[in-house]
N, C-alpha and C positions, 0 to 999 in steps of 0.2 A: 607490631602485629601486622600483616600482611591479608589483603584484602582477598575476600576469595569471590572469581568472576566467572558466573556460568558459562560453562563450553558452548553449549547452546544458541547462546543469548550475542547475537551481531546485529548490531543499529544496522537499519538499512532505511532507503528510500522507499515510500509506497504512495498509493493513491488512496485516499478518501474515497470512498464508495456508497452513494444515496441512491434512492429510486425519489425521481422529483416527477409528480403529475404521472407517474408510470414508464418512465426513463430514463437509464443511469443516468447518473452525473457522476464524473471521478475528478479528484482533484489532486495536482501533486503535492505532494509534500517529501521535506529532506530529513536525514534519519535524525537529524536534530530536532523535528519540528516543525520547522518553519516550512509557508506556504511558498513555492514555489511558482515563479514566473511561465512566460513561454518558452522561456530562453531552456532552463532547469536547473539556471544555474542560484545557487543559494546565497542572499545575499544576507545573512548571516554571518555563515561560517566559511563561503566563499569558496565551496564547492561545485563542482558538476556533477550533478543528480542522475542516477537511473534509474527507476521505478521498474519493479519487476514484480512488487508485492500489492494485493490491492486489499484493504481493510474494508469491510464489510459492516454500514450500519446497525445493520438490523439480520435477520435469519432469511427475511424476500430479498434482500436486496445480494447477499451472497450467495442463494439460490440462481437469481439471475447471473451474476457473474457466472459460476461454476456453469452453468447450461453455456456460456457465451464462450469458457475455455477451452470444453470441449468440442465444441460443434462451429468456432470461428476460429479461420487461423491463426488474423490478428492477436489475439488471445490464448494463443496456445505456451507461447513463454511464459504465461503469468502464473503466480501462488496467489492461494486468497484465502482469507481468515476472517472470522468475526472480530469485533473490536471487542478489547477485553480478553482473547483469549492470548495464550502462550505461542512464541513465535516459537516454529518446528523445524 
């Protein structure tokens, strides 16, 4: 029997996203998991990371990102999701 794998559904790189004292903190991570260095590279699975996705702890903390997508450049390549929901 053959496995059936959502279309949808691609492991990718993202950043952890918290509000610490009232300011983000993002963290990277590879779409395996594991936390990534400065470098980005994963020493895992021994890849190189591009975070383009940013996970969102909480419903403030994704608020901020999303304000920061729109209105910073820097931010303008990024998706962002709460944690726990379904990647789109």
């Amino acid at each position: 029997m053959t496995r059936i794998v959502e279309k949808e559904y691609i492991p990718r790189d993202y950043y952890e996203a918290a509000l610490e004292n009232g300011s983000l903190s993002m963290k990277p991570c590879c779409a395996c998991g594991n936390r990534l260095d400065e470098d980005y590279r994963c020493a895992k699975c021994r890849r190189e990371c591009r975070c383009h996705l940013i996970v969102c702890q909480d419903e403030a903390t994704l608020d901020r990102v999303r304000h920061y997508i729109r209105s910073a450049s820097q931010f303008s390549g990024f998706k962002a999701r709460l944690a726990g929901e379904r990647q789109r």
